[in-house]
BALO-305052 format. One record per residue (C-alpha): x, y, z; chain; residue in one letter. Coordinates in steps of 0.1 Angstrom, whole numbers, padded with zeros to 4 digits. Layout:
xx | yy | zz | kette | rest
X | Y | Z | A | A
...
***
This chain:
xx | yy | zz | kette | rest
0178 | 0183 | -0041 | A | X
0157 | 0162 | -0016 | A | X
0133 | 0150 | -0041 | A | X
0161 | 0139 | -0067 | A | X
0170 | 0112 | -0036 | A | X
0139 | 0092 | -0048 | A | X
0162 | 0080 | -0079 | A | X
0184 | 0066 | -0058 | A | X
0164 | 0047 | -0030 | A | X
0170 | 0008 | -0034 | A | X
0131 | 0005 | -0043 | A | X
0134 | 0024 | -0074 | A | X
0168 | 0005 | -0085 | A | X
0154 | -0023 | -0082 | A | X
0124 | -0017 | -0107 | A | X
0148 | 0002 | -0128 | A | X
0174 | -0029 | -0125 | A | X
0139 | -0050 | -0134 | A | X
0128 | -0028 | -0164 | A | X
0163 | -0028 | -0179 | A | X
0165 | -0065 | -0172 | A | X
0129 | -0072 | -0190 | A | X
0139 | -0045 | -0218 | A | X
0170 | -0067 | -0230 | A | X
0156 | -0097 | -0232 | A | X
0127 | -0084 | -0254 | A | X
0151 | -0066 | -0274 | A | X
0174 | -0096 | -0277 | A | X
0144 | -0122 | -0286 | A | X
0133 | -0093 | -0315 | A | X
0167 | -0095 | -0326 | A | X
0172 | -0131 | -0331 | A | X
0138 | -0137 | -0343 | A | X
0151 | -0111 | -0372 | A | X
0182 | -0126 | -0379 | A | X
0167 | -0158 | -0380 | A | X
0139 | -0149 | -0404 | A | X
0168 | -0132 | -0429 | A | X
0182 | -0168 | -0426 | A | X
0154 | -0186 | -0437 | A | X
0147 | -0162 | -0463 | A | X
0184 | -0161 | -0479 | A | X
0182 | -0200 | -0479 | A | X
0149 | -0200 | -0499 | A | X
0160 | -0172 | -0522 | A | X
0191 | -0189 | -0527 | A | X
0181 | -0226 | -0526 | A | X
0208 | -0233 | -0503 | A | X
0215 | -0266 | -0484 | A | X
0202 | -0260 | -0448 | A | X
0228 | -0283 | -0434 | A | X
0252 | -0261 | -0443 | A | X
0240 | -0241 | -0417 | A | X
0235 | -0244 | -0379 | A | X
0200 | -0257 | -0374 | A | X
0179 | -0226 | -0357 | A | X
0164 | -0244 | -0328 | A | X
0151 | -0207 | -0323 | A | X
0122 | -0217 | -0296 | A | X
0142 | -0240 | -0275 | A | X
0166 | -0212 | -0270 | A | X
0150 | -0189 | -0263 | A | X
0127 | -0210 | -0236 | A | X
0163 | -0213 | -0220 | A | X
0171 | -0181 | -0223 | A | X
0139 | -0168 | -0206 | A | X
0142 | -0194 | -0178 | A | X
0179 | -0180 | -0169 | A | X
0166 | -0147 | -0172 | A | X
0138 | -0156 | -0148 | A | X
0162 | -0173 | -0124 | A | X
0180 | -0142 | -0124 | A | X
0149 | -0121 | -0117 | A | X
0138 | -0145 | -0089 | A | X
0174 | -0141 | -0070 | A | X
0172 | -0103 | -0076 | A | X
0138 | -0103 | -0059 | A | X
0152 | -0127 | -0034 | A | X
0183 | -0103 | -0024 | A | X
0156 | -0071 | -0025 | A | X
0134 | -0088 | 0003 | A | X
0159 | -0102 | 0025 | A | X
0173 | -0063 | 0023 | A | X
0142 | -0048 | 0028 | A | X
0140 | -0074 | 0058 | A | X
0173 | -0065 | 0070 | A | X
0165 | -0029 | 0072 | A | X
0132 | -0035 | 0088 | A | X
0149 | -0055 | 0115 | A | X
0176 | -0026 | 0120 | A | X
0150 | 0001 | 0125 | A | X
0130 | -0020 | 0153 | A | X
0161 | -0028 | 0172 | A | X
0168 | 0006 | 0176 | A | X
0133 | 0014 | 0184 | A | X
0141 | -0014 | 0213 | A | X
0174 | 0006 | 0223 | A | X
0156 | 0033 | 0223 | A | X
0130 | 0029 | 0240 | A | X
0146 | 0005 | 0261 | A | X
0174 | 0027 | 0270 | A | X
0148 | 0046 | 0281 | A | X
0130 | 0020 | 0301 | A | X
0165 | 0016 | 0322 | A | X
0177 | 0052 | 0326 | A | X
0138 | 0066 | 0340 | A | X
0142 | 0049 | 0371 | A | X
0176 | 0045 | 0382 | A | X
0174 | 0081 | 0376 | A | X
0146 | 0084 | 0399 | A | X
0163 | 0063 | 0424 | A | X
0197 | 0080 | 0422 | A | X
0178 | 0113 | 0431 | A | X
0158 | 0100 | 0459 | A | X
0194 | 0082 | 0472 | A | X
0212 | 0118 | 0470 | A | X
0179 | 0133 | 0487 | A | X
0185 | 0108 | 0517 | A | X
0224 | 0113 | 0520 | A | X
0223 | 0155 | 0516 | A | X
0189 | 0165 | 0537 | A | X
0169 | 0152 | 0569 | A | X
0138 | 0139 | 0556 | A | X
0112 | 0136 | 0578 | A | X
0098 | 0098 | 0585 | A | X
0062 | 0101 | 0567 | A | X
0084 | 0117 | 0534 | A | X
0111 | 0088 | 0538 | A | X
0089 | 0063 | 0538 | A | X
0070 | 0082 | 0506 | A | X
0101 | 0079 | 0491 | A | X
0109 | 0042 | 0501 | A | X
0077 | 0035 | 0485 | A | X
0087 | 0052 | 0449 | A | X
0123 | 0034 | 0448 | A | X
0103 | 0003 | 0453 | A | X
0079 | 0013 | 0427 | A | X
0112 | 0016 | 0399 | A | X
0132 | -0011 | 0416 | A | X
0104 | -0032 | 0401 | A | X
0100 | -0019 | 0368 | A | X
0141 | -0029 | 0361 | A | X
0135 | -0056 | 0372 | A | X
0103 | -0067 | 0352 | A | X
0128 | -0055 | 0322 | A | X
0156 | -0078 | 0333 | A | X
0134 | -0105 | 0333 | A | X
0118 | -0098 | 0303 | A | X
0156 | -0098 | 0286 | A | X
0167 | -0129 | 0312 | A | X
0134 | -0148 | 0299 | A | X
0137 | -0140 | 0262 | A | X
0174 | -0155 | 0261 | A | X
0161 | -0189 | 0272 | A | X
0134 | -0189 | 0250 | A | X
0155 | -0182 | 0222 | A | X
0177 | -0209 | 0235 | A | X
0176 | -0240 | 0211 | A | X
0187 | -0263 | 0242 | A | X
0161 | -0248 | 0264 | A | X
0130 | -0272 | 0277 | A | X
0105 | -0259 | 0296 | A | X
0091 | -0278 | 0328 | A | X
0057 | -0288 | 0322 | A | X
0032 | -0307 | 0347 | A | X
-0004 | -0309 | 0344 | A | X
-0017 | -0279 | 0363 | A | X
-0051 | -0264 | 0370 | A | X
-0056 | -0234 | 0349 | A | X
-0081 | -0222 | 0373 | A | X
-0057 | -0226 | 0403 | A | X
-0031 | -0212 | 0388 | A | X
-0047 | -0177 | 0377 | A | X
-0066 | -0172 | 0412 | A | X
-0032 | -0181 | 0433 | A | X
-0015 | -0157 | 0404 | A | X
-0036 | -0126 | 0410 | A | X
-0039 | -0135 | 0447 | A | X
0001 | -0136 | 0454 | A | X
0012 | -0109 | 0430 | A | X
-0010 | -0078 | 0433 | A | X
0023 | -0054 | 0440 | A | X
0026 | -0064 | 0398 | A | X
-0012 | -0049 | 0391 | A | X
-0011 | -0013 | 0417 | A | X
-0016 | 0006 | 0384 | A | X
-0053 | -0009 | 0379 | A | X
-0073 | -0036 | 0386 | A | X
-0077 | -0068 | 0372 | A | X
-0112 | -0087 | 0377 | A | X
-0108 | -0125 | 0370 | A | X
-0140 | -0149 | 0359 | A | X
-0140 | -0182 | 0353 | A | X
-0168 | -0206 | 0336 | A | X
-0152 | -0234 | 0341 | A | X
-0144 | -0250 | 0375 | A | X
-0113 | -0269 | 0367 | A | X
-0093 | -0272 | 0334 | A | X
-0059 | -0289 | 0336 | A | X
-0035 | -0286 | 0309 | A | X
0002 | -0296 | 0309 | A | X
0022 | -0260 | 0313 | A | X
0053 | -0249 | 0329 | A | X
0042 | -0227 | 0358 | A | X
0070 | -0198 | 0357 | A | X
0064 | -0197 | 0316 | A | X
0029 | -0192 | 0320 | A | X
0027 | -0173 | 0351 | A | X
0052 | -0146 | 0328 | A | X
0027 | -0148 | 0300 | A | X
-0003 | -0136 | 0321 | A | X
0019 | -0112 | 0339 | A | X
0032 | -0095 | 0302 | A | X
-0005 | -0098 | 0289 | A | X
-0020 | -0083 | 0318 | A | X
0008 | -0054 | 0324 | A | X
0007 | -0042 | 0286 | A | X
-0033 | -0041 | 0295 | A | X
-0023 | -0012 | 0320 | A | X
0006 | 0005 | 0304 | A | X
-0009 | 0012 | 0275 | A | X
-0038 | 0027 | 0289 | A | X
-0049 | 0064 | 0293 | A | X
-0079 | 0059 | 0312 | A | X
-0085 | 0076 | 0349 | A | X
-0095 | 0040 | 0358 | A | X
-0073 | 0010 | 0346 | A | X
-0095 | -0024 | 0341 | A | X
-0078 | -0053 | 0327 | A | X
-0109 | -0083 | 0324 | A | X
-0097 | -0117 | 0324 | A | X
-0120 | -0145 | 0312 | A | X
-0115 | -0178 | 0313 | A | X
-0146 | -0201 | 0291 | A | X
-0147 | -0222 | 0260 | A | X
-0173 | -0239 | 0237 | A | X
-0175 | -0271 | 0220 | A | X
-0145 | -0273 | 0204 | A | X
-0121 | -0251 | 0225 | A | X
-0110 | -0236 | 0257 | A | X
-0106 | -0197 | 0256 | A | X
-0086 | -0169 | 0282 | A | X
-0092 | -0134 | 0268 | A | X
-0073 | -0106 | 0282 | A | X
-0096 | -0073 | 0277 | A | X
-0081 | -0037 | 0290 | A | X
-0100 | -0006 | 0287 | A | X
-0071 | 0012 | 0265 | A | X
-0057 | 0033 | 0242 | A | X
-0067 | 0000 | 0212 | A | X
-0048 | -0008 | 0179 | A | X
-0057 | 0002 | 0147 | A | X
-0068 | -0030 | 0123 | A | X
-0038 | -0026 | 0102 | A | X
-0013 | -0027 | 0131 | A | X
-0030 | -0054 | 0146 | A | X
-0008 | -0086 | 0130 | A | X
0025 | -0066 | 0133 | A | X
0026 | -0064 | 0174 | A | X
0039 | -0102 | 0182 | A | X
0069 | -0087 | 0160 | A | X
0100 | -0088 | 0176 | A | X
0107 | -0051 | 0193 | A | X
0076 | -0039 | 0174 | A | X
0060 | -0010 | 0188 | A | X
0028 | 0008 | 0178 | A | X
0035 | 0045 | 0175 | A | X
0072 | 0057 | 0174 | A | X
0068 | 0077 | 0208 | A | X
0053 | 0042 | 0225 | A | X
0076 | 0036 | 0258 | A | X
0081 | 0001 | 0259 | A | X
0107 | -0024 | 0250 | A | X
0085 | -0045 | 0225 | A | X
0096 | -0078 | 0239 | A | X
0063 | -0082 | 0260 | A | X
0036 | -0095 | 0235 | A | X
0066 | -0110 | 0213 | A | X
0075 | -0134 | 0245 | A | X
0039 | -0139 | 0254 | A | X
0038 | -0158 | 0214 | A | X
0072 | -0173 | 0223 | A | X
0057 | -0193 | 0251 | A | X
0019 | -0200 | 0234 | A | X
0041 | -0218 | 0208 | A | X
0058 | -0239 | 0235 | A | X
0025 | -0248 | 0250 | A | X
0006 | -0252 | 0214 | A | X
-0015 | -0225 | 0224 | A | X
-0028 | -0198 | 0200 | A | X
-0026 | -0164 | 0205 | A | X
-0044 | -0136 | 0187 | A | X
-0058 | -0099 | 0192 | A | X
-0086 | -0082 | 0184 | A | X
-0092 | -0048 | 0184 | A | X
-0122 | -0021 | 0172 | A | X
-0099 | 0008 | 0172 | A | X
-0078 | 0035 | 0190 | A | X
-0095 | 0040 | 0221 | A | X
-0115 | 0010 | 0224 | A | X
-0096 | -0013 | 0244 | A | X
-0081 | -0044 | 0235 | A | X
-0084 | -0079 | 0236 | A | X
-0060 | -0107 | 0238 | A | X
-0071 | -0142 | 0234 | A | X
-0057 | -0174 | 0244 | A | X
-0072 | -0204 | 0224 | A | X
-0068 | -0240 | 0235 | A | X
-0085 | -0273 | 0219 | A | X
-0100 | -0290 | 0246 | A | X
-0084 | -0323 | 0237 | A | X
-0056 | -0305 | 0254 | A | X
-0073 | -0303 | 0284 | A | X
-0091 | -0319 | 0313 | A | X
-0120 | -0302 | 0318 | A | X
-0143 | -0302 | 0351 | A | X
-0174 | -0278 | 0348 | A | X
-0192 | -0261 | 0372 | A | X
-0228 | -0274 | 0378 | A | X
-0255 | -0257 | 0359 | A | X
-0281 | -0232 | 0370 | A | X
***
């Protein structure tokens, strides 16, 4: 019974609908073609007057005919791919509320536990404060997935404009890892910078959020007893590069150009709400910034990569060795 379904899945009546489609109008151009030499024929045999007849203008036809026919076929096709889309779409939204959903209930779970603990038994002060820093630890990850939400409703805002100034790059990323490390306790990040300055015009929150998605997806995708997300900041002649390299679980080459994807997720059991690397493209486009990954494999890390043409930038080098 289950492989009888196969007949009935939209791919197959759509090369089915295709095949019948194609069939008539081959059968209908044979036809006509027939009919059309019987004409002639009778008209020799017969030495009729032609313009007695309606003139065959058999080609002309059946150029139009194969041109509607085509326009049908392309709107069929068009239909079949904005479905196909659709579908796609509907399964990765409820991969996001899945795994979402999940994202959400984990630690107001946790901290609805540790709250009843609290109100029902005497805990002693070193426990308490044990606890205090657990409820902490998931008070933080809703909020890093409110914000994540929160931030991708104003990029997704047609009236929004972000708030750019020219801003050292540099600066930014050392006062970034040197103000936030509560965001990094699951690893460590190690920063290096070739260049001494390099201004660009960015908005500040927007880009501080990008390095903070980039650099948290290093470590929470990562199986390693040691988490170590590299950041390197360097260019050449003809760019300015920031590559994010973690020490993770990597991405096969065939996943590789799906994960900017809205809610896309590698692996169905991935926790996750697949906004991260999704709003980490949103904001490269604002900033003209290109964003790419590369990859060797599962379990060889991966590495994101920031690329910026130095016309972009103002550059001040550090002095040479």
């Amino acid at each position: 019974m289950l492989k009888s379904k196969w007949f009935f899945h939209p791919v197959s009546i759509f090369i089915f609908s295709l095949v019948a489609l194609g069939t008539s109008l081959f059968l209908f151009i044979r036809s006509y073609l027939q009919v059309n030499h019987a004409l002639q024929v009778l008209i020799e045999k017969y030495k009729l007057n032609p313009n007695t007849f309606v003139e065959g203008e058999t080609w002309v036809i059946i150029v139009i005919l194969s041109i509607l026919v085509a326009l049908i076929i392309a709107g069929m096709v068009i239909i079949f791919v904005y479905y196909q889309k659709m579908i796609q779409l509907y399964r990765l939204q409820q991969n996001f509320i899945n795994g979402f959903t999940h994202e959400l209930k984990t630690p107001i779970a946790s901290i609805q536990l540790f709250l009843e603990t609290f109100s029902k038994h005497d805990i002693p002060k070193e426990d308490f404060h044990r606890y205090l820093e657990f409820m902490k630890r998931d008070t933080k990850r809703l909020a890093e997935n409110v914000a994540r939400i929160l931030q991708l409703g104003k990029l997704e805002d047609k009236s929004f404009k972000a708030d750019f100034h020219f801003q050292d790059l540099v600066s930014l990323m050392q006062d970034f890892f040197s103000q936030t490390p509560h965001l990094f306790e699951e690893g460590e990040v190690v920063f290096h910078s070739e260049i001494k300055e390099a201004h660009l015009n960015v908005d500040r929150g927007l880009f501080e959020m990008l390095l903070m998605n980039l650099i948290t997806n290093g470590f929470r995708y990562n199986k390693s007893e040691k988490k170590i997300v590299n950041v390197r900041f360097y260019k050449n002649k003809k760019k300015a590069f920031l590559d994010i390299t973690d020490n993770g679980i990597g991405i096969e080459k065939s996943e590789i150009k799906k994960i900017f994807r809205k809610f896309y997720q590698v692996g169905k059991t991935t926790k996750g709400s697949g906004l991260g690397l999704y709003i980490a493209q949103s904001i490269c486009r604002l900033h003209k910034i290109e964003i790419d990954a590369h990859s060797e494999g599962k379990g060889m890390g991966t590495t994101i990569r920031l690329s910026m043409p130095l016309k972009m930038l103002w550059i001040n080098d550090l002095p040479q060795e």
